[in-house]
KOLVOGU-115798 format. One line per 2 residues: number of its first residue (from 1); their letters; for each residue x, y, z of C-alpha. Coordinates in Angstrom, 2 decimals. Example, Ala and Ser with C-alpha at 12.3 -4.5 7.8 and 13.67 -1.06 7.14 Angstrom:
2
1 = AS = 12.30/-4.50/7.80; 13.67/-1.06/7.14
***
This chain:
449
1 = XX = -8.16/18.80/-4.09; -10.35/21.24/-2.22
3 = XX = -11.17/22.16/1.58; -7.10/22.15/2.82
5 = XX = -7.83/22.12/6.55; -5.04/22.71/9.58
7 = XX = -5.17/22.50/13.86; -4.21/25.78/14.92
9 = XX = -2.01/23.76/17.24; -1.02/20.35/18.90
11 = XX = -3.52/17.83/19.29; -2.26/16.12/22.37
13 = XX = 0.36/17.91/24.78; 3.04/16.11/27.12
15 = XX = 5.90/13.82/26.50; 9.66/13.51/25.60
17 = XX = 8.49/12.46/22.26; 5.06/11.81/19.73
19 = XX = 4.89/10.59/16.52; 3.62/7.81/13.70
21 = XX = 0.10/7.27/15.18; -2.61/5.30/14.05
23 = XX = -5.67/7.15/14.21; -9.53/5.42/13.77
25 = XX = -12.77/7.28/13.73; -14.32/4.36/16.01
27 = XX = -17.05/6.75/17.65; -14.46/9.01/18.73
29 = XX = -11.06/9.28/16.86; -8.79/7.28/18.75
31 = XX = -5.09/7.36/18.17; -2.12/5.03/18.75
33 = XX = 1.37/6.61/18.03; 4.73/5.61/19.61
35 = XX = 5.83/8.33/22.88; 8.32/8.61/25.57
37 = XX = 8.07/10.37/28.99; 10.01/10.00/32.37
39 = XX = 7.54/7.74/33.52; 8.12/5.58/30.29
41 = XX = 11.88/5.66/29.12; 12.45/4.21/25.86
43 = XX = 9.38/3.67/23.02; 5.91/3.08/24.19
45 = XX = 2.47/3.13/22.60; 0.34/5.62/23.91
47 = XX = -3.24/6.23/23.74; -5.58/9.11/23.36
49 = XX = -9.11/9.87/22.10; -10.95/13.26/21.16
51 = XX = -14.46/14.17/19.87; -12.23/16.31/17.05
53 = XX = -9.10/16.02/15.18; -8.17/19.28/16.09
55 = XX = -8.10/18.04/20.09; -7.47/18.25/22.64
57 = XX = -6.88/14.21/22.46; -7.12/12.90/26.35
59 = XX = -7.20/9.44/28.02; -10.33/7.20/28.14
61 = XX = -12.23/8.74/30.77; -9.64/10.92/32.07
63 = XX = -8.21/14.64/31.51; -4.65/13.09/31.25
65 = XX = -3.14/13.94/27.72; -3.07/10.01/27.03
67 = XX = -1.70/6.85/28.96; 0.51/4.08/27.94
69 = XX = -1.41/0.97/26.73; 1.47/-1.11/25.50
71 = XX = 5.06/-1.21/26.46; 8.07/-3.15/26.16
73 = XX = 8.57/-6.36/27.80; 11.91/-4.95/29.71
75 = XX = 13.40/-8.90/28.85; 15.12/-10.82/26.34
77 = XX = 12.58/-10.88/23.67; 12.99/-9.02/19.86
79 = XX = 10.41/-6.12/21.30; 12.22/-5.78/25.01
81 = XX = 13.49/-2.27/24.48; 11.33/-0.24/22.39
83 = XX = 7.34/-0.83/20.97; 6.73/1.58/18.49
85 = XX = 5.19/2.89/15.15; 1.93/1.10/15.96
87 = XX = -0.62/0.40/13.30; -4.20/-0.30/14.44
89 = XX = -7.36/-2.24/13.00; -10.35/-3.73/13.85
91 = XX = -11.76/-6.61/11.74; -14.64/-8.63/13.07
93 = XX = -14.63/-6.88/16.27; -11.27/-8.25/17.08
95 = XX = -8.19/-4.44/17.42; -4.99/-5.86/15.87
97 = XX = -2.00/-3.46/16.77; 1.07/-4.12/14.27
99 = XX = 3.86/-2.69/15.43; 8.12/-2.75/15.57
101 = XX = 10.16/-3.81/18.00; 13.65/-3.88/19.05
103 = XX = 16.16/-4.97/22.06; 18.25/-1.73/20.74
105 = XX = 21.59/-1.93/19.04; 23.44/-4.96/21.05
107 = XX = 21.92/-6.49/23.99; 22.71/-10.24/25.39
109 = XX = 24.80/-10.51/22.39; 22.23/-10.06/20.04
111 = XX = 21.68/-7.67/17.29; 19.00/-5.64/17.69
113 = XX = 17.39/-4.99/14.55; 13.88/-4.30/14.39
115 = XX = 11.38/-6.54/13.72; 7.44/-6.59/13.53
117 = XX = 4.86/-8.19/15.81; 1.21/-8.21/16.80
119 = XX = -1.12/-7.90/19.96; -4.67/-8.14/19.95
121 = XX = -7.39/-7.05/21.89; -10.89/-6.36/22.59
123 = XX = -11.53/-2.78/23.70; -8.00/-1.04/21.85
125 = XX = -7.02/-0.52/25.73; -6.14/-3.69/26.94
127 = XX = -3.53/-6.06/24.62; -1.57/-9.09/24.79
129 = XX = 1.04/-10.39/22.46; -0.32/-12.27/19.90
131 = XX = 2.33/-15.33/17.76; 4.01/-16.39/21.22
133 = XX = 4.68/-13.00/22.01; 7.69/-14.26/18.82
135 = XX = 7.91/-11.50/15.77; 5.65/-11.88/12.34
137 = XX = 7.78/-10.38/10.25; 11.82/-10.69/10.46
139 = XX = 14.29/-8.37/8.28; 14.84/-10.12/5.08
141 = XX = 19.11/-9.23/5.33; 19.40/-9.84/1.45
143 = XX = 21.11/-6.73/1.31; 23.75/-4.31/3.32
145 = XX = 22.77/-1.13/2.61; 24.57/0.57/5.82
147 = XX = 21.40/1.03/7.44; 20.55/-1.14/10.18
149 = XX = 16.89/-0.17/11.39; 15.39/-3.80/10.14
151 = XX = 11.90/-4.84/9.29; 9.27/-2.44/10.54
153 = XX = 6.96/0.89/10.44; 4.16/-1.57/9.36
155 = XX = 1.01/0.01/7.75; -2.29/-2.50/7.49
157 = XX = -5.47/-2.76/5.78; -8.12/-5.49/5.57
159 = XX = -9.85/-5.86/2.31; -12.35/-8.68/0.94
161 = XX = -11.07/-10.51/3.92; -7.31/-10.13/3.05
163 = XX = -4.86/-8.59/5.46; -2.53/-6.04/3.29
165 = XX = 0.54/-5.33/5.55; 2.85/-2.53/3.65
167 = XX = 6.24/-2.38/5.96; 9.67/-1.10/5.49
169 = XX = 12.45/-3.14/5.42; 16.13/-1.84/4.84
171 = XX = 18.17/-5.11/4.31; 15.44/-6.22/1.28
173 = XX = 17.28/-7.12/-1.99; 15.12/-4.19/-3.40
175 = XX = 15.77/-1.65/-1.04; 17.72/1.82/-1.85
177 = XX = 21.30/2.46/-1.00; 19.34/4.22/2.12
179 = XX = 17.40/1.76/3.47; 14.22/2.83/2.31
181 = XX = 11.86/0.88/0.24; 7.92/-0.41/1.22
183 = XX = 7.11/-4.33/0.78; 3.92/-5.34/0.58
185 = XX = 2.20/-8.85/2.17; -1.55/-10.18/1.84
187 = XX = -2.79/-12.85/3.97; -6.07/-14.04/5.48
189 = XX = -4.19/-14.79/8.11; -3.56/-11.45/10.67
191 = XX = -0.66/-13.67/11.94; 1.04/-13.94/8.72
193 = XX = 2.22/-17.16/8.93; -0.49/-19.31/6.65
195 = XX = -1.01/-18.15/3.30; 1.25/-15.13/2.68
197 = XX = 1.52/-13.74/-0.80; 4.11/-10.90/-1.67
199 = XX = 4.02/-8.17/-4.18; 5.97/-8.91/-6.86
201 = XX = 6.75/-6.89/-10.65; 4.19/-9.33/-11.88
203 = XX = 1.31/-9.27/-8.93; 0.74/-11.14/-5.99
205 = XX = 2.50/-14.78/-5.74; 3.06/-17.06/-2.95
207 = XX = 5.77/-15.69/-0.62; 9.04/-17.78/-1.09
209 = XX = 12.73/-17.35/-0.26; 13.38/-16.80/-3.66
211 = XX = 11.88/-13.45/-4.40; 11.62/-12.38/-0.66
213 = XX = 11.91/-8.85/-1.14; 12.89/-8.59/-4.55
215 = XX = 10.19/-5.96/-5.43; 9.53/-2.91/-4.34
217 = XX = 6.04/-0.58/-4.45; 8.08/2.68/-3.70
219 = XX = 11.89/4.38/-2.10; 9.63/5.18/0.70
221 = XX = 10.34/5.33/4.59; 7.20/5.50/7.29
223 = XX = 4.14/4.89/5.32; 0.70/4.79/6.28
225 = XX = -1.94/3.49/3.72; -5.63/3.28/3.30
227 = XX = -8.60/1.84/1.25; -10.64/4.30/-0.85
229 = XX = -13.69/2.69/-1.89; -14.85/5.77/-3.75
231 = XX = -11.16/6.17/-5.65; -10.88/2.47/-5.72
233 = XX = -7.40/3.37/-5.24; -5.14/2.59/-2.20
235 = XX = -4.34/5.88/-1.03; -0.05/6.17/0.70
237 = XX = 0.47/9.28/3.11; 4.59/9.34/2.91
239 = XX = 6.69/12.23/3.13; 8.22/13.97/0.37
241 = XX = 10.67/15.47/2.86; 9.49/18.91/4.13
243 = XX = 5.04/17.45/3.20; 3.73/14.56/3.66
245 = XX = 2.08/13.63/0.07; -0.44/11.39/-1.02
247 = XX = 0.21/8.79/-3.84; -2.49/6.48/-5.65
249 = XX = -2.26/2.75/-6.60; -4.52/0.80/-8.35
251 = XX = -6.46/-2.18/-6.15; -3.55/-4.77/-7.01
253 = XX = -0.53/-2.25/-6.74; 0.06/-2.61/-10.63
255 = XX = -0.24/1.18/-10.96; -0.70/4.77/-10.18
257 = XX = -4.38/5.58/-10.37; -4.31/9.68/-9.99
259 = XX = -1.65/12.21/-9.38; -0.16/12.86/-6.08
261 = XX = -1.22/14.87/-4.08; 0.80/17.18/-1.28
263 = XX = -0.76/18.14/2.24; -0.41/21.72/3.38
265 = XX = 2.00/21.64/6.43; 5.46/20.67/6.77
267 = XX = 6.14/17.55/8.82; 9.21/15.96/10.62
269 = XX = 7.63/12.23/10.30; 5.52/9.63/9.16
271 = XX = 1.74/10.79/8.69; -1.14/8.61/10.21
273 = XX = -4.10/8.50/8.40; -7.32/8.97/9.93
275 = XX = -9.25/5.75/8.39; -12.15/3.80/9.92
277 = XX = -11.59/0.66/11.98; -11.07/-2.01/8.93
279 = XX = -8.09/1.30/7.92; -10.48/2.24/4.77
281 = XX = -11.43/6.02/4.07; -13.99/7.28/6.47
283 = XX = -17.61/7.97/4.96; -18.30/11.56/3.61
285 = XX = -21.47/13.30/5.47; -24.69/14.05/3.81
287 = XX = -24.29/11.62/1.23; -21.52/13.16/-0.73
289 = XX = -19.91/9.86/-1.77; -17.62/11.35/-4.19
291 = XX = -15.97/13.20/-1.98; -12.99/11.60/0.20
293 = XX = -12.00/12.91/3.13; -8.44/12.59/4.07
295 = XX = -7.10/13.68/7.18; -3.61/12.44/9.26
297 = XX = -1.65/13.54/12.08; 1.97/14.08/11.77
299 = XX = 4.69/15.36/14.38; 5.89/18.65/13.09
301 = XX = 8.51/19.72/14.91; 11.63/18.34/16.78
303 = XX = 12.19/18.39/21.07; 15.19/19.05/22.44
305 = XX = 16.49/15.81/22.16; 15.79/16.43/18.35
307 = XX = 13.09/13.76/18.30; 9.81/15.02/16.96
309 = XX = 6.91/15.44/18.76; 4.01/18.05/18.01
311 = XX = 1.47/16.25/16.73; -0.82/18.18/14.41
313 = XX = -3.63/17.94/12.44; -3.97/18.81/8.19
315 = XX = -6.74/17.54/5.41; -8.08/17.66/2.37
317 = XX = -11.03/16.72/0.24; -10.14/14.50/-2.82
319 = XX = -12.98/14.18/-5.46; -13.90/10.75/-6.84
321 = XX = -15.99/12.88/-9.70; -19.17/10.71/-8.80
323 = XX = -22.36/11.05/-6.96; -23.86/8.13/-4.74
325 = XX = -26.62/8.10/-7.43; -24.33/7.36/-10.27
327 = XX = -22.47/4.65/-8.62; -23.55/0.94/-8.43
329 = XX = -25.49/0.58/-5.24; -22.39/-2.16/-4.12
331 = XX = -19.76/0.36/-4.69; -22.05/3.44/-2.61
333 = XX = -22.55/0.59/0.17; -18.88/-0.30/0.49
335 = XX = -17.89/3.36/1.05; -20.36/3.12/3.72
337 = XX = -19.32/-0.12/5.69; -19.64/-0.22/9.05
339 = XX = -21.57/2.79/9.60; -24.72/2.96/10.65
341 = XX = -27.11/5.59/8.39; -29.63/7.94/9.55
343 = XX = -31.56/9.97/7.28; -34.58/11.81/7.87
345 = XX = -38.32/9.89/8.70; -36.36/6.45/7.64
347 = XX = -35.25/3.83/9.77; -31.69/3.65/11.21
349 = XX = -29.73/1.10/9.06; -26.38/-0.41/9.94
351 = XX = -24.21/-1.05/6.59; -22.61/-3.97/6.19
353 = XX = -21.92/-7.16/3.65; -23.28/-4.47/0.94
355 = XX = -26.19/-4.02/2.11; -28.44/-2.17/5.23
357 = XX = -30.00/-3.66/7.81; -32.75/-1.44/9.01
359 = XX = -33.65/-1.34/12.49; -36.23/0.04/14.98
361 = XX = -34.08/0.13/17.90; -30.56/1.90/18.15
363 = XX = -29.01/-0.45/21.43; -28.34/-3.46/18.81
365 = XX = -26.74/-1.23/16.30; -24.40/0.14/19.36
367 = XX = -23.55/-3.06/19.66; -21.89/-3.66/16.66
369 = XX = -20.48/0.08/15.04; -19.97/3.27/16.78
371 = XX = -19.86/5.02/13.99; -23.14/6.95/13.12
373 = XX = -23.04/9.19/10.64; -26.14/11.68/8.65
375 = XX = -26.78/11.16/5.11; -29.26/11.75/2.30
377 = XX = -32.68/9.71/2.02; -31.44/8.99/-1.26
379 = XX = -28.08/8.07/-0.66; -29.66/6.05/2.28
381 = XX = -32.30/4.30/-0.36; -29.48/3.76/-2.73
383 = XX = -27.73/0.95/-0.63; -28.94/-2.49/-1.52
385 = XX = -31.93/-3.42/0.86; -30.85/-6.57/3.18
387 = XX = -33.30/-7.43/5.81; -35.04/-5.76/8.90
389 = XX = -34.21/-6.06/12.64; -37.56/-5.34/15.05
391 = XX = -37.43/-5.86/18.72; -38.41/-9.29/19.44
393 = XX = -36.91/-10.57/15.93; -36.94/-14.16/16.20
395 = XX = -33.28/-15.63/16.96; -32.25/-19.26/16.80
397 = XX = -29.26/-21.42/18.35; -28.02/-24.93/17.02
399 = XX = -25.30/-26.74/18.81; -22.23/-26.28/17.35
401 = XX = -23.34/-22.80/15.22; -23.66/-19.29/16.38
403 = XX = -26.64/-17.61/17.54; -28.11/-15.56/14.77
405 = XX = -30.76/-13.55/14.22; -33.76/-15.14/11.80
407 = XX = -35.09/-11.95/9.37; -36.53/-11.65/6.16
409 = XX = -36.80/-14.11/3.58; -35.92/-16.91/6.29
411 = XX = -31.69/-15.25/6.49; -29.65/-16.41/9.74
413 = XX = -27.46/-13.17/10.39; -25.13/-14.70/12.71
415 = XX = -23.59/-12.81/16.24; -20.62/-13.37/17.83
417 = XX = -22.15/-11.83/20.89; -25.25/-12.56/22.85
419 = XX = -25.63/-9.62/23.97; -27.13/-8.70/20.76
421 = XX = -29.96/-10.65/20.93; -30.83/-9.73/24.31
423 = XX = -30.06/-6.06/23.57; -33.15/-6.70/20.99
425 = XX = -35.30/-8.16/23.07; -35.09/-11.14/21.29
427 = XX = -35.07/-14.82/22.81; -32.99/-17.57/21.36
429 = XX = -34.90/-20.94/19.91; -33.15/-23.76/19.81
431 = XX = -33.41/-25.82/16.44; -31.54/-28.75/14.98
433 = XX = -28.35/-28.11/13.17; -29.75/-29.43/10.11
435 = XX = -32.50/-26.97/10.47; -30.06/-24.06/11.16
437 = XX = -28.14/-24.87/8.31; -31.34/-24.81/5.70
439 = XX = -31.36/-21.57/6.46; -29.14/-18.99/3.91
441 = XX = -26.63/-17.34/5.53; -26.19/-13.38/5.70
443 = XX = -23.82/-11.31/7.16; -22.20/-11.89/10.69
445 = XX = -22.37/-9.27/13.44; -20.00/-8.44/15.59
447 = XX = -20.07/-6.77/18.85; -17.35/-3.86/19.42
449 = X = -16.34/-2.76/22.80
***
């Protein structure tokens, strides 16, 4: 561990109450974390962005501190009372928010434990209630430990096109005489409801009533995870009680990978990790690709109402031991998704699908990452060569198929945007669907807002 960084203080100011946020370098670092103010009684997501993790965070094109993007529906529904302990991701250009909700402790007769559900959106701002605006994930009540928070304090990932959902749940059969325990879910559903396999002693199995719950990764409460592609290692921020520490798991959860490592400031809740949009570890500059930055945000102290608030800033550097030269070229590109590379007299390249597409023109890459980041020429040169994008690249439409992009060696990269294209200067030609589907496929492109 090396480079221990602090923010000499809070990173966003105002409020009854700030903590658990989900923070994504997305261009800027944007953060989601769960707030309170006498404008919005009871738990609210609330929304900030900032050029540096050190702040000040502010609202999208405003000096407010933040603004409240998502809210409680105020009705008889499992999230009418309190939305809270968001978790953000974008996959395919599509910003899923998991978070818990709850009606409180009794209302309309009903318990109110807390349960789990998603909205989606298109620009992080803007979200709607996604599964009939019904919960994804219910408490499992397989056991009565005394503590009656429920199913929530989801974390998520998205790897080789797998939703991982980590989420505490403090009726599980596993769960500690506390409450606390984390349960993990895969699915390539983000809905959960097709598909869902559970962590078990022995791996990953098809989720049934049987073992619901019956296994847990760790005694843990208010997780936040991450994939490092350079550790291939998940990486858990949890606290220790006074730290937040950092534990290591092996790709399928079977074991610990490294030792753990603790943060440098005392916190009073959940850390969020600072992760890039599909919640893997952000890219190292200059081409260092052994070394993984990890940064969160934790509240650190406690209002007068004893919740905490205070968000604030800590890091370190964790070393993978490896150069980008020594790696396979795959590995170096996956530490690189989604970013687009510039390195000096060479082409900008946008990294994706394990390998680069090179461009002359930077609006099409805007289009699809916002992340741009410096590197080496031969960290750059190390990432597997895909095609390249010129304005004017020919682009073809088939009814029934999306528009894609025609490059080298005859490849359709498809776009879920046509804006894209146009960006490009490119013009679509429209050819058979047999003829679009000679073609081999690449990777897809997706606009971001």
């Amino acid at each position: 561990m090396t480079n221990a960084r602090t923010s000499t203080g809070v990173v966003v100011a105002g409020g009854v109450y700030n903590y658990v946020p989900s923070v994504l370098q997305d261009g800027v670092y944007r953060m989601w974390w769960c707030g309170s103010d006498p404008q919005h009684p009871g738990d609210h997501v609330f929304y900030a962005e900032s050029s540096s993790l050190n702040g000040p965070f502010h609202a999208r094109g405003s000096s407010a501190p933040y603004e409240s993007v998502f809210s409680p529906t105020h009705a008889d529904t499992f999230d009418g009372l309190h939305t809270c302990d968001p978790s953000v991701i974008r996959v395919n250009g599509v910003y899923y928010m998991y978070y818990g909700g709850s009606l409180g402790k009794v209302v309309h007769g009903k318990a109110g434990w807390t349960t789990i559900g998603l909205a989606v959106s298109h620009d992080g701002i803007h979200w709607a209630r996604a599964n009939k605006g019904r919960p994804i994930i219910t408490p499992a009540l397989r056991k009565n430990t005394g503590n009656h928070y429920g199913a929530g304090q989801p974390t998520v990932s998205y790897r080789d096109g797998l939703f991982y959902l980590m989420y505490t749940d403090s009726t599980g059969a596993a769960s500690a005489t506390t409450g606390a325990a984390q349960y993990v879910l895969r699915s390539r559903d983000p809905n959960f409801r097709s598909g869902v396999q559970e962590l078990t002693a022995t791996g990953f199995r098809p989720r049934t009533a049987a073992f619901h719950t019956g296994y847990k990764l760790a005694p843990y409460f208010s997780v936040d995870m991450q994939y490092s592609d350079a550790l291939d290692s998940w990486i858990v921020a949890h606290s220790d009680g006074p730290n937040s520490r950092l534990s290591f798991f092996a790709p399928d959860f079977s074991s610990r990978t490294f030792r753990d490592v603790k943060m440098p400031r005392n916190v009073v809740e959940g850390p969020g990790l600072v992760s890039r949009p599909d919640r893997h570890s952000v890219a190292p500059t200059a081409g260092r690709c052994g070394v993984v930055p990890v940064d969160i945000i934790n509240a650190v102290t406690r209002s007068t109402t004893t919740a905490p608030t205070a968000l604030k800033h800590q890091g370190v550097n964790v070393s993978a031991g490896q150069t980008c030269s020594s790696m396979a070229p795959e590995k170096a590109a996956r530490i690189f998704d989604g970013y687009a590379l510039m390195a000096s007299n060479l082409p900008l390249a946008f990294i994706t699908g394990g390998r680069r597409l090179q461009s002359v023109g930077i609006h099409p890459i805007q289009d699809v990452t916002k992340n741009f980041i410096a590197t080496t020429r031969d960290a750059f040169q190390h990432i597997p060569y895909g095609a390249s994008l010129s304005h004017g690249s020919k682009a073809i439409a088939a009814t029934g198929r999306p528009a894609a992009f025609l490059l080298d060696h005859s490849t359709k990269w498809p776009v879920n945007s046509i804006k894209i294209i146009t960006d490009n200067r490119s013009s679509l030609t429209k050819i058979s669907m047999a003829q679009y589907d000679h073609y081999q496929t690449g990777p897809a492109l997706h606009q971001v807002q």
